[in-house]
C-alpha positions in Angstrom: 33.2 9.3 10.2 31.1 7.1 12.7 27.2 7.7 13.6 26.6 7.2 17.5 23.0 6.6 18.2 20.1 6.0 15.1 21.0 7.6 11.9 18.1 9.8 10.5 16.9 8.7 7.3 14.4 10.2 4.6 11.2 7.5 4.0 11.8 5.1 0.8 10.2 2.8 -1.0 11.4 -0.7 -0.3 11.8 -3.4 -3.4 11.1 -4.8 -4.9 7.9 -3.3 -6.3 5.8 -5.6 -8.7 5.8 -3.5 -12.1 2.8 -5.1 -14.0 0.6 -4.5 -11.1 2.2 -1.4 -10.7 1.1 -0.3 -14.7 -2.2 -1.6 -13.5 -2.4 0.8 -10.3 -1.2 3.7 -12.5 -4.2 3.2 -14.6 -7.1 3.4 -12.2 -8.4 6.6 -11.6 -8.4 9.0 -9.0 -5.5 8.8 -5.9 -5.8 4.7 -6.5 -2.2 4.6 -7.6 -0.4 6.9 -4.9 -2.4 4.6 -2.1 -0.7 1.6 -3.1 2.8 3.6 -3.5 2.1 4.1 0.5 0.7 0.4 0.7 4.1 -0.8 -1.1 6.0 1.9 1.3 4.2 0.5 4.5 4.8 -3.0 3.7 8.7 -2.6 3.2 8.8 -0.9 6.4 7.2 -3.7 8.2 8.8 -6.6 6.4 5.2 -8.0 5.7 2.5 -7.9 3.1 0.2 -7.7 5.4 -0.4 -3.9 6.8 -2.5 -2.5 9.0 -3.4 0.4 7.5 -3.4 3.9 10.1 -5.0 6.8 7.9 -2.6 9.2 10.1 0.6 6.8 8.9 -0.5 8.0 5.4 -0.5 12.0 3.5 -4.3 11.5 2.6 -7.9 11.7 4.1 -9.2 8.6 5.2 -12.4 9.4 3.0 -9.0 9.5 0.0 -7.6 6.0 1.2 -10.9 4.6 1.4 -11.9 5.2 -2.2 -8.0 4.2 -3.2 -8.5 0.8 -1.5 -12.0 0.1 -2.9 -10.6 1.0 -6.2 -7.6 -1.4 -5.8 -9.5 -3.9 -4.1 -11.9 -3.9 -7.2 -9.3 -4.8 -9.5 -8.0 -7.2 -7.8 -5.0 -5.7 -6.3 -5.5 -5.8 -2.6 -7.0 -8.1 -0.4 -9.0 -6.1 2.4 -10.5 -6.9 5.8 -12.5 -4.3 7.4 -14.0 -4.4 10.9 -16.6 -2.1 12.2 -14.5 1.0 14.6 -11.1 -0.9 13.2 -8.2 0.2 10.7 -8.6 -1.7 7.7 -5.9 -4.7 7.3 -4.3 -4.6 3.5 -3.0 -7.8 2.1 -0.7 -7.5 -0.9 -1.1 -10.7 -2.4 2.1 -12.7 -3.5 0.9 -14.1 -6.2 -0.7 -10.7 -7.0 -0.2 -11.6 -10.9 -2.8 -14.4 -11.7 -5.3 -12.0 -9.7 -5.0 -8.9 -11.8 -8.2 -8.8 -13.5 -7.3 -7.8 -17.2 
């Protein structure tokens, strides 16, 4: 069986996914944790861990994202660079680990 063309695929979450900052996410409150699910989903897409972060690329309000990022941002989870009239650019750390605030 051959494909000719681009095969349709459903969306997926690239690895591989930091667990202990993932335990961390699940713990904050509100939609904190499913944010950074599409944060992780984003930055497998692009290849980078650096996003720029299009509230229509994600399921949510961007008043929902907003509090998600200040909520991950806050514990040290994301880095976040916001410019007045811009999307917000989301850093996922690599050495997201020593910056988890315990």
């Amino acid at each position: 069986m051959s494909f000719q063309g681009r095969r349709r695929t459903r969306p997926f979450l690239r690895g591989p996914v930091d667990w202990p900052s993932s335990v961390v996410a699940m713990a904050l409150p509100g939609r904190a944790f499913a944010v950074w699910i599409a944060l992780w989903q984003l930055a497998g897409l692009t290849g980078t861990r650096r996003v720029k972060l299009g509230y229509r690329r994600l399921p949510f309000t961007r008043w929902t994202v907003a509090r998600g990022l200040a909520t991950l941002e806050e514990a040290g989870l994301v880095l976040v660079e916001r410019r007045r009239g811009r999307m917000p650019v989301v850093t996922l750390p690599p050495d997201i680990l020593r910056m988890v605030k315990r």
